[in-house]
C-alpha positions in Angstrom: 0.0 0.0 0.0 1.3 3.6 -0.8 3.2 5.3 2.0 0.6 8.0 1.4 -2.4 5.9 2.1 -1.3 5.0 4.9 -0.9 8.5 6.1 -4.3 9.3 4.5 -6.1 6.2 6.7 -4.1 7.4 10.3 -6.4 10.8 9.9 -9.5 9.3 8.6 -9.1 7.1 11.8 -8.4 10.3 13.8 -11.4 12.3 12.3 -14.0 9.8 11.9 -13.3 8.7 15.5 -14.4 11.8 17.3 -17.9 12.0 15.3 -20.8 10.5 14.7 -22.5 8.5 17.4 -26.0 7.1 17.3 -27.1 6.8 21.0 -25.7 7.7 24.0 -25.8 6.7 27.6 -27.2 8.8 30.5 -25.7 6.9 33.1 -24.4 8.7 36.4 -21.2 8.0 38.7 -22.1 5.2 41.0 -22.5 7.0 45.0 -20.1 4.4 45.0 -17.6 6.1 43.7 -14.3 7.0 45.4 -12.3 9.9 43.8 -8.8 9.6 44.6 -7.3 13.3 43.6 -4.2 13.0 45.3 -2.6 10.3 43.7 0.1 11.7 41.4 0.5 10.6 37.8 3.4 8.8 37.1 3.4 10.9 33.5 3.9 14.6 34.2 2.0 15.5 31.1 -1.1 13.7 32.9 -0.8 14.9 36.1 -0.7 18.7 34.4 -4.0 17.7 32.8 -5.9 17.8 36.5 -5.5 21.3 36.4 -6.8 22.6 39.5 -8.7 19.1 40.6 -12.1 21.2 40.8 -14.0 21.8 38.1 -16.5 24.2 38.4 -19.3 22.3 36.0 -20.5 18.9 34.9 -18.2 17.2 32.9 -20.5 14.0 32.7 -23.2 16.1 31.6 -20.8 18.3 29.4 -19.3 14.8 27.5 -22.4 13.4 26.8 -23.5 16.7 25.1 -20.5 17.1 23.4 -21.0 13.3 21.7 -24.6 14.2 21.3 -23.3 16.9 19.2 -21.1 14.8 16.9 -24.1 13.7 14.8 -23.1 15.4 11.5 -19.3 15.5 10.2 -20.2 17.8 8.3 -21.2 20.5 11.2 -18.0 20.5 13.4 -18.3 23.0 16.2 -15.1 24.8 16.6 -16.1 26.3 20.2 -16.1 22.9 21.8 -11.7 23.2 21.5 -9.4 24.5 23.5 -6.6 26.2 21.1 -4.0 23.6 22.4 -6.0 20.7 21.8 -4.5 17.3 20.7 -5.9 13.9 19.7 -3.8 10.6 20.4 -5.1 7.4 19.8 -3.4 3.8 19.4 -1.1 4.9 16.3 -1.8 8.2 15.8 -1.1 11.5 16.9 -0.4 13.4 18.8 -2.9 15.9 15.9 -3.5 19.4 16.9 -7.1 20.5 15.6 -6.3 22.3 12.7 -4.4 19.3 11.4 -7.3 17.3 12.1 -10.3 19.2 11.1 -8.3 19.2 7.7 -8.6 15.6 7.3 -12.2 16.4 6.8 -13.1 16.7 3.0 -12.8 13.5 1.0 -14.1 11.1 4.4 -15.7 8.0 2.9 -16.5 5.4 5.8 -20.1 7.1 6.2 -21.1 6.9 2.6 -19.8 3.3 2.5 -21.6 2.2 5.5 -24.9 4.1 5.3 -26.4 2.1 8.0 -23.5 2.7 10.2 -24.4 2.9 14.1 -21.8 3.8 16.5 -23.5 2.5 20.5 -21.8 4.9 22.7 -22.4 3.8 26.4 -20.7 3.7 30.1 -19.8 7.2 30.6 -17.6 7.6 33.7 -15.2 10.5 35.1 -11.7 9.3 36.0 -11.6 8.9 40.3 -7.6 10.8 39.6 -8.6 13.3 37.6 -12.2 15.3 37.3 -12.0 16.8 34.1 -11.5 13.4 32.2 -14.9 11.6 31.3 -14.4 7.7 29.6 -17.1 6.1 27.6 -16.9 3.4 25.3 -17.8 2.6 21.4 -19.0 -0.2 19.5 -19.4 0.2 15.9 -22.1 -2.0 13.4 -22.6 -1.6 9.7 -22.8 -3.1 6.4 -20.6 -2.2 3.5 -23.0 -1.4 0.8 -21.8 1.4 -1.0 -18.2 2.0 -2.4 -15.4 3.3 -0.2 -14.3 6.5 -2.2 -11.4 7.4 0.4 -10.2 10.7 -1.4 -9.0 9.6 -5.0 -9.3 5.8 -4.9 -12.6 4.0 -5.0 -12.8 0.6 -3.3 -15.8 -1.6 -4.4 -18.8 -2.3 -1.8 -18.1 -6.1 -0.4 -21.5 -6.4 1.3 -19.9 -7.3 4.6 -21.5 -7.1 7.8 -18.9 -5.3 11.1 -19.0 -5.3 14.1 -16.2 -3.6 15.7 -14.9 -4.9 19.9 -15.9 -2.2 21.8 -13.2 0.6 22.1 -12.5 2.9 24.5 -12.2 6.8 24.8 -11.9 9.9 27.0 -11.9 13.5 26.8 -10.0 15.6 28.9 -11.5 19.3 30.0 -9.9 22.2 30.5 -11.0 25.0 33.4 -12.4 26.5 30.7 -15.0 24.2 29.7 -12.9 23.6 26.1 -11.8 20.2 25.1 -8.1 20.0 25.8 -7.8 16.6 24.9 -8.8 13.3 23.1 -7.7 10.3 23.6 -9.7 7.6 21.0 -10.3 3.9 20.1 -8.3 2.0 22.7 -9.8 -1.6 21.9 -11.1 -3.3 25.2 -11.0 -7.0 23.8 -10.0 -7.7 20.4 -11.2 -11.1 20.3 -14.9 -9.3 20.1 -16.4 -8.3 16.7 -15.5 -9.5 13.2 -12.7 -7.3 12.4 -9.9 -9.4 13.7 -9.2 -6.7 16.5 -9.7 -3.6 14.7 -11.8 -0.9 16.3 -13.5 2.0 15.2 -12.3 2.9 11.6 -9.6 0.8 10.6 -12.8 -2.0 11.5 -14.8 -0.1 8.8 -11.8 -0.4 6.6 -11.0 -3.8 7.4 -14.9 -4.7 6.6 -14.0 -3.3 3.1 -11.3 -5.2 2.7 -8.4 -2.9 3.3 -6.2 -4.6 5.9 -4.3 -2.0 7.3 -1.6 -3.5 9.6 -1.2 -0.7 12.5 -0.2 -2.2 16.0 1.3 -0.1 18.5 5.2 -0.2 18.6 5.4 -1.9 15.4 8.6 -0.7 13.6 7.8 -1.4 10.3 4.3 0.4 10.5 6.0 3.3 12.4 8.6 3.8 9.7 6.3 4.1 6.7 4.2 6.3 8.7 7.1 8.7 9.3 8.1 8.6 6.0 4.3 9.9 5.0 5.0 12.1 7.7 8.0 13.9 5.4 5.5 13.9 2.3 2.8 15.1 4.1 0.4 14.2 1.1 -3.3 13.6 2.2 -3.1 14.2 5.9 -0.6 13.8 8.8 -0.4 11.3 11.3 0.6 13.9 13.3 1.2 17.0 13.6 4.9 19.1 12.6 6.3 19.1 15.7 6.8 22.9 16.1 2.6 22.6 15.8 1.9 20.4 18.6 1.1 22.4 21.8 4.3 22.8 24.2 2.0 21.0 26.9 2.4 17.9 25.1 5.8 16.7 26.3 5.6 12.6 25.2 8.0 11.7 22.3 6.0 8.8 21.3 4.5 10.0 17.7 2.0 7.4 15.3 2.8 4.0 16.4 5.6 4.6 18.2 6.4 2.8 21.4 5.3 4.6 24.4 6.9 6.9 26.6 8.3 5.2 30.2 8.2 6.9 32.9 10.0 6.9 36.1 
């Protein structure tokens, strides 16, 4: 596959992620639930992202109205975004927005799987940190219609997916803005029909692209950074003078990830 197709398929993954979702659930923190603020995150970069520990609105409420939103890709809402906002999921990123809301023209997954429903369920703020709100994904459809992913046009296989459910969260800032996304950490891969592969790349997969992106694989990380240097068709991440200055991990794409002590 072209070094630039893969590249293209990292930001559809990206973009595609943080959209659509059919339903969504209105579940509330158990009374159970024990916050435990004063643990200290191994990762300085995640321990910056607790901010002050005390948000001053609902961020349960606030995520769920924020996926609610996400029902056309076409209709973006810029004022959900803090202006050092970053995505990262499995094997890509770390994407700053304007990098990612690029990505948007030429999107195909939606008009290949018209009956697409994304089940979005189990939302849940993090007991360390208050502004970040997890909630999980699982992702049906039948290819029907053609994948036309930018210039190439993959023929309908009539195949049925269903994705294992993935894994999100969004981090808040003070503000109320989106500081950052995390998306489509697969919970069991042995679920679904997609050998693994959440979200997108299951979509893809279900149209018979096989796309091999596994964390810390070395092959897949060095043809991503060499569509990194093209830059053809979308990024897998962002230029590195681009990516907000609170964003301190080296890890880019698939990369291994960052150890700390």
């Amino acid at each position: 596959m072209p070094v630039s197709k893969i590249c293209t398929l990292a930001c559809l993954f990206a973009t595609v992620l943080i959209s659509n979702v059919s339903a969504f659930s209105t579940q509330k923190p158990s009374a159970a639930t024990v916050t435990s603020t004063s643990v200290k995150s191994k990762s300085p970069m995640f321990e910056s992202l607790k901010f002050d520990k005390n948000p001053q609105f609902d961020i349960l409420e606030k995520s769920q109205r924020y996926i609610e939103s996400q029902t056309n890709v076409e209709t973006f809402n810029e004022d959900w975004y803090s202006k050092d906002y970053v995505l990262r999921g499995p094997v890509i990123g770390p994407i700053n927005r304007a990098d990612l809301a690029a990505t948007r023209s030429g999107l195909g997954v939606r008009a290949a799987f018209p009956d697409l429903k994304i089940e979005t369920f189990g939302f849940t703020i993090d007991p360390e940190n208050p502004y970040r709100c997890f909630y999980f994904q699982r992702w049906r459809g039948t290819n029907s219609n053609d994948l036309d992913n930018f210039v190439t046009v993959f023929p309908a296989t009539g195949n049925q997916m269903e994705t294992p459910v993935s894994c999100f969260s969004i981090v808040w800032n003070p503000e109320g803005k989106i500081v950052y996304q995390q998306v489509g950490a697969v919970v069991d891969r042995l679920e679904g029909n997609t050998e693994g592969k959440s979200a997108v790349f299951g979509a893809l997969h279900t149209a018979g692209m096989k796309i091999p992106a596994t964390p810390g694989d070395k092959v897949f990380a060095f043809l991503q950074r060499l569509g990194h240097l093209s830059g053809k068709m979308g990024r897998s991440w962002s230029r590195e003078k681009e990516i907000p200055e609170w964003w301190i991990s080296k890890s880019r794409g698939a990369d291994a990830t960052d150890v700390w002590e």
